[in-house]
N, C-alpha and C positions, 0 to 999 in steps of 0.2 A: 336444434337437436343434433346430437354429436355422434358419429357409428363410428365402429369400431378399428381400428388402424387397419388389422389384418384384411379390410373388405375389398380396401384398394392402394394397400402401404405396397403391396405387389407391383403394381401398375405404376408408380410415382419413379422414374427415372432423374431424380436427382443428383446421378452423377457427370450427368448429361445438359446443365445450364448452359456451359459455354458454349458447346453445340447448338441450343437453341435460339441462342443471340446469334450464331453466325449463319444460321442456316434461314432464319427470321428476318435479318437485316439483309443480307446477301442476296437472297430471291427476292425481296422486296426492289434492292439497288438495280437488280434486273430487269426487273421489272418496270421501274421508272424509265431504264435506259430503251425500252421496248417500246413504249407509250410515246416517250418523243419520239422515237424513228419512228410511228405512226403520225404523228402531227405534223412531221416533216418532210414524210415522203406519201402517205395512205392517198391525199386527196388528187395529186397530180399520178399516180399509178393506178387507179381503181376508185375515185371519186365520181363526180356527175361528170366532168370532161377527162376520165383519165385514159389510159390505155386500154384495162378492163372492164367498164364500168359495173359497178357493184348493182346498179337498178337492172343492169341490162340481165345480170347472173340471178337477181331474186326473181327475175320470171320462170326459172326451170323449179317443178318441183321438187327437186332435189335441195337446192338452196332455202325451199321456205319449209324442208324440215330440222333444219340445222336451228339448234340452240344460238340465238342472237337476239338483243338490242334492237337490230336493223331488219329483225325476220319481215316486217310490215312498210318502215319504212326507212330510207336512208338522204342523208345528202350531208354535205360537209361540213356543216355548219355541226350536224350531230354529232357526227365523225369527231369532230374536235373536242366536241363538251365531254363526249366520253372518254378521251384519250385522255386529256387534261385533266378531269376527276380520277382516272386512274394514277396519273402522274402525283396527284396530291396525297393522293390515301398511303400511295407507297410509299411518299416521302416521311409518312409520321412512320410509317414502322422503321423506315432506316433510321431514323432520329429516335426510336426507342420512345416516343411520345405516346403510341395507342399500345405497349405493352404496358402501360402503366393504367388503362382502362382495366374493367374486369373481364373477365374470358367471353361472356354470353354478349358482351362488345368486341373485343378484336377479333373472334374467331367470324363472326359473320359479317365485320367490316373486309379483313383480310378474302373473304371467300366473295366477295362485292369485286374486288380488287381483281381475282381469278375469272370470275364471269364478264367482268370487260374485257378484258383483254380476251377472254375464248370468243366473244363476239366480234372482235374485229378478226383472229383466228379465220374464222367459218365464214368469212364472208372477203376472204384474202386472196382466194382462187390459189393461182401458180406461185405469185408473188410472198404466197406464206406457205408453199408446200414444202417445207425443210422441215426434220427432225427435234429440230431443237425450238420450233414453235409449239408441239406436243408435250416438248420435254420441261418446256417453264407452264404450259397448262396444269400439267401433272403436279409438278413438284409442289408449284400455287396452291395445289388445293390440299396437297397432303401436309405442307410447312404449315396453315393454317390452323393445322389441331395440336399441334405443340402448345397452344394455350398463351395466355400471356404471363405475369409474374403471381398471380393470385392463385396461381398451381403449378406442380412442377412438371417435366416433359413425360408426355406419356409414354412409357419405353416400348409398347406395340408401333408408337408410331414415328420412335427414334428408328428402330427396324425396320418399318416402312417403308423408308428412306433408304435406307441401307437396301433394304430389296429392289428398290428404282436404282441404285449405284450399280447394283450387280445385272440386273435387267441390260444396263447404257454401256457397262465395261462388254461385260461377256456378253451381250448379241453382237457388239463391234465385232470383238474378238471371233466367233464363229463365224461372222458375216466374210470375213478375211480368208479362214479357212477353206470356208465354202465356195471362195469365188475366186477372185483373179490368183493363177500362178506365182506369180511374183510374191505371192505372202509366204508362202509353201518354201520356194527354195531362195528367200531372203533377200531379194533383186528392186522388192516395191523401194526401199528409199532413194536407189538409183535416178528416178525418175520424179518421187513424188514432190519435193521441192519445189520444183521447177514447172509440175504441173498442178499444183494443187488450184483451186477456186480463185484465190487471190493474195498473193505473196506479201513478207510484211519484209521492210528491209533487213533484218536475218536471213533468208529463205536463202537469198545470192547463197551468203558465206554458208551455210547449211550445204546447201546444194554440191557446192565445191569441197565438202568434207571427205579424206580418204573412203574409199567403196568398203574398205573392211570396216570402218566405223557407221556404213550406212545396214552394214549387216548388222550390228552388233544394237544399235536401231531397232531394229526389227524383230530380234531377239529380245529385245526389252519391250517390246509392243506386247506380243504374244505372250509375255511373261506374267503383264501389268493386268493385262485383258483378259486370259485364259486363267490363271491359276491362282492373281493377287485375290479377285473378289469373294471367291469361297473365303476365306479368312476374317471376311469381313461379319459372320456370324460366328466366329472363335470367340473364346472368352478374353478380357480383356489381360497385358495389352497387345495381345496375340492383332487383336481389334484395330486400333490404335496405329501399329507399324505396317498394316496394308493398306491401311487410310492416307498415309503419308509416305509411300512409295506409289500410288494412284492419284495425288496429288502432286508428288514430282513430276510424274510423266506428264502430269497436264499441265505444268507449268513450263517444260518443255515446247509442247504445243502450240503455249501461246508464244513462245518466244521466237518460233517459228513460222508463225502463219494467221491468218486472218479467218476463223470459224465463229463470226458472230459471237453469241453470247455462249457456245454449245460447252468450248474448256471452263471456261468461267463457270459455267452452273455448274460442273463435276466436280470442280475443286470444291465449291462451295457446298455441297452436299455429300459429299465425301466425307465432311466434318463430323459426319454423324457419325462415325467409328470410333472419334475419339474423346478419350472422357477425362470430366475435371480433373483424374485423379494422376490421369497420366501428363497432362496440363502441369499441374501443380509439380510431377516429379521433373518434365523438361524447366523447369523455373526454379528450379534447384530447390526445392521443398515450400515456397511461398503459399500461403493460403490463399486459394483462386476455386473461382466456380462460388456453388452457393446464391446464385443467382435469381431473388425469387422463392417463393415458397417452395417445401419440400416437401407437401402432399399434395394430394388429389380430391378433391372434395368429390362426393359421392356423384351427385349431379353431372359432372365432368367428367368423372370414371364414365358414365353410362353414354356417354358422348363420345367420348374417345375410345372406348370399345365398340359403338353400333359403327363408327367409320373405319376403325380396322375390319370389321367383319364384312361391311361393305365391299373396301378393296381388295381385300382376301378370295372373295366371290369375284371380283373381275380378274383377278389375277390368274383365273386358270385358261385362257387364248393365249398370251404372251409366254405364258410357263411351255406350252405346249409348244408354241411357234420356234423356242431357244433351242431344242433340240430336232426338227422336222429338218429332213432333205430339206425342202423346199420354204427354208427359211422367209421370212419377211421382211423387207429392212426399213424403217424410221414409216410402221405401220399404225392407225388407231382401229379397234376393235369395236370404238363408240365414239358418240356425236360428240362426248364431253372431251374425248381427249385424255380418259383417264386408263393407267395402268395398259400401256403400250408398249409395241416391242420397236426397240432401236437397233441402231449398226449404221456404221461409217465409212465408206472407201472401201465395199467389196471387192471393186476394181480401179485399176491404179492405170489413168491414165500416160501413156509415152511419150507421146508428143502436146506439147502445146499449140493453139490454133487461137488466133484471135481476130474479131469482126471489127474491122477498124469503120468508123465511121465518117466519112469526109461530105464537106458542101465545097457549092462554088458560086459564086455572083456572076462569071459569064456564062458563056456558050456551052452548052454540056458537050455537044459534039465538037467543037473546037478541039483539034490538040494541043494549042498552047494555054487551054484555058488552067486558072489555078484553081487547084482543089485544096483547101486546110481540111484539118479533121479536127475532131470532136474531141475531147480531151473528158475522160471518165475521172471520178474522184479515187477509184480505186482499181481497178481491174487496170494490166497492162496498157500502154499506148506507145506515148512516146520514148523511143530506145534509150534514152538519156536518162531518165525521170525515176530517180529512187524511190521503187516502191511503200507506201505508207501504212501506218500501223491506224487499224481504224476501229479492231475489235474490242471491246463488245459490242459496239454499233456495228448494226446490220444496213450495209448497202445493196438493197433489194435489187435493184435495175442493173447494179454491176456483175452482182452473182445470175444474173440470170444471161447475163452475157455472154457469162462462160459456157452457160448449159447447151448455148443458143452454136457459140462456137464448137462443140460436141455432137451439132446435128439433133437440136431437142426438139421435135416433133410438136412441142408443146408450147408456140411459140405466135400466134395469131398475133400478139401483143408486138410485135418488134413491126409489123406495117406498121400500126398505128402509131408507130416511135417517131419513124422517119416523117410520117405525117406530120407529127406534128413540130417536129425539126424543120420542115417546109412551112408552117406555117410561123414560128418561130414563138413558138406557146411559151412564154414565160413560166409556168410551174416546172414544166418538164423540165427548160434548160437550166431552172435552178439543180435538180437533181445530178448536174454535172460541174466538173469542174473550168472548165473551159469553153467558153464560144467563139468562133474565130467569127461571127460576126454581130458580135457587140447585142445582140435583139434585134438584129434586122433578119427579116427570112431572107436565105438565100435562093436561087434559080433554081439551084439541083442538089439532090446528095444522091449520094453512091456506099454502098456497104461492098469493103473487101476482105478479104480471106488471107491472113498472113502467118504463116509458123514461125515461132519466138521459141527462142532457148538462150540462159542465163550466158553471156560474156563470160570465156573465162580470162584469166588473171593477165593473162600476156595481151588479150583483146582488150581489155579493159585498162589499163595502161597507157596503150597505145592509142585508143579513139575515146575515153573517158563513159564508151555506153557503155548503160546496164545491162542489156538485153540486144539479139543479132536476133534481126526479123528476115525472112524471105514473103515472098508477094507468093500465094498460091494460087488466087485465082479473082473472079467478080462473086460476090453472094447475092447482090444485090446492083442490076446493073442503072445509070442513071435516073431516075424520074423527078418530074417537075412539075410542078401544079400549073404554072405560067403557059407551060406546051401544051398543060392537057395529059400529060401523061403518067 
């Protein structure tokens, strides 16, 4: 039986294919890239022997009403099958294999795809408290009603998308306003380089850019953040050319600094401003797009309208949050993670501080004893050591290093680190890049306290480091399983 075009010719966003190929494969590639860092870091960070152990967190009631897989039971073995199943599902959408299923199959294989990974989410504690584990739940469940090629994009929920763009630009953007000085009279780039979470070897050369180009920075933050994203519900290609000056900026981003997967998903969902048609005009008129059927079968219509109306209704906490004093930043409003409010670096840390970690096979009390340290895969160490480029991968234990170095209260998990550094637990020290003692436990570690700021040019020259550290203090003064102590 056939209705009639006008029923849902409205709803069919067929200018919009090439968008949903990249907004389809792109969260998906994220997705995979999320699922390994869980297979490779989950069981030694919050497994049955991790740091935080997840059986130990599902005894609070708070955890057994969190949406999860694991709400009943957990241990690593499952941890893997789910990560690993998620890893596979995601890889047919990036290979375009399950768009060529029909809708009433990819849409709830893709949304399979989203409830794994919310379930390792919810049951991630500290180790998943960042922004951008929200921001790929979210996008997960909205990229999912784009449909596959049996319909074309539902344009409530190309806008959707568009409204999560603007939601993640402009809450940054106010978050900035609202909070540290330094955004106000132009000074955060001065510093933020240099202090950001975890540098990529850009950052140096960043860092050491003229100060009026650090303003000029900042001006283009505020620009990108405050003012690009309204445009992004302009008519097209009004659409289009805010899409891709918020895709510059993030590309900037990454070529400066190491934020996980957080630039990567805004680029990629950013996409959604721009349309085949203005595709086809940058390709110098080529026939592009077309991608896919160019209606909406009725059935689909009625689906892809009850989930816009759905998120339409959660959308009013975050709406309300963008504009309040007392803003919220990188918050959820619900268990699912859906239609949250974001923001990034309300304040701009000055100095850098970092927890170096050292063992030693003699006498702790000796003072001629040697102490080596710990060599992390990403976060500062050694003054030497050109910082590396690791993002989209997320290094959970390094970022949390830095929080750790910040005075984060939230931190019960760093005893249990060095514990197990004394005992010389082979998962954990795979999580690092360095052991200075091969897998043998050592006698003692010690955690110190060191302030780091980027060489400049004439330092650098002359002693070949990256980074000029000073010794601030002990954070952690020796202990030793061996003493007892």
């Amino acid at each position: 039986m056939e209705f009639p075009a006008w029923l849902t010719g409205w709803l069919a966003g067929d200018d919009y294919t090439i968008a949903r190929e990249i907004l389809e494969r792109g969260v998906a590639a994220l997705y995979l890239i999320a699922f390994v860092s869980a297979v490779n870091q989950f069981p030694a960070l919050l497994g049955e022997h991790g740091l935080l152990p997840v059986r130990r967190f599902l005894r609070h009631p708070y955890a057994r009403k969190q949406p999860t897989l694991f709400r009943w039971r957990y241990s690593d073995r499952l941890l893997r099958g789910v990560a690993w199943t998620g890893a596979v599902l995601s890889a047919l959408v990036v290979s375009g294999i399950l768009q060529l299923a029909p809708s009433y199959v990819f849409v709830p294989v893709f949304l399979v795809v989203w409830f794994l990974y919310l379930s390792i989410v919810n049951i991630g504690q500290t180790f998943y408290g960042f922004g951008w584990e929200s921001l790929i739940c979210e996008a997960g469940f909205i990229v999912a009603f784009l449909g596959a090629y049996d319909t074309a994009p539902p344009i409530t929920i190309v806008f959707f998308v568009r409204w999560l763009v603007f939601r993640l630009e402009f809450g940054a953007g106010m978050i900035k306003m609202r909070g540290d000085r330094s955004w106000r009279d132009l000074t955060a780039l001065y510093y933020h380089h240099e202090t950001q979470p975890m540098p990529n070897p850009v950052s140096r050369w960043a860092h050491l850019l003229p100060k009026w180009w650090h303003r000029v920075e900042v001006l283009g933050n505020h620009f990108a953040q405050l003012i690009v994203p309204w445009f992004l519900f302009a008519p097209q290609p009004v659409a289009s050319v805010a899409a891709v000056i918020m895709i510059l900026t993030q590309l900037w981003l990454v070529l400066t600094g190491n934020f996980a997967w957080l630039n990567w998903i805004t680029i990629v969902l950013a996409f959604a401003g721009i349309s085949d048609s203005v595709w086809s005009w940058a390709f110098g008129g080529a026939a592009l797009g077309g991608i896919g059927s160019d209606t909406i079968p009725l059935w689909y219509a009625v689906v892809a309208l009850a989930a816009t109306i759905f998120l339409v209704v959660l959308s009013w906490p975050p709406l309300r949050n963008l504009f309040s004093r007392r803003q919220l930043m990188n918050a959820s409003f619900n268990r699912w993670h859906l239609v949250n409010a974001y923001g990034a670096f309300g304040s701009v840390t000055k100095e850098r501080y970092e927890v170096i970690v050292e063992g030693t096979a003699d006498d702790p009390y000796d003072r001629e004893a040697r102490w080596q340290e710990y060599g992390f895969k990403g976060k500062p160490g050694d003054p030497r050591r050109v910082p590396r480029q690791f993002a989209p991968y997320h290094l959970r234990l390094d970022w949390l290093m830095w929080f750790l170095a910040l005075g984060s209260r939230d931190s019960p998990w760093f005893e249990v680190f060095l514990l197990r550094l004394l005992e010389a637990d082979r998962p954990t020290l795979k999580l690092l890049r360095h052991d200075p003692f091969d897998g043998m436990p050592p006698r003692a570690i010690r955690a110190r306290m060191f302030l780091y700021r980027f060489s400049t040019r004439a330092e650098k020259r002359e002693t070949g480091d990256i980074w000029v550290r000073s010794e601030v203090g002990d954070l952690v003064p020796p202990v030793s399983l061996r003493d007892g102590q």
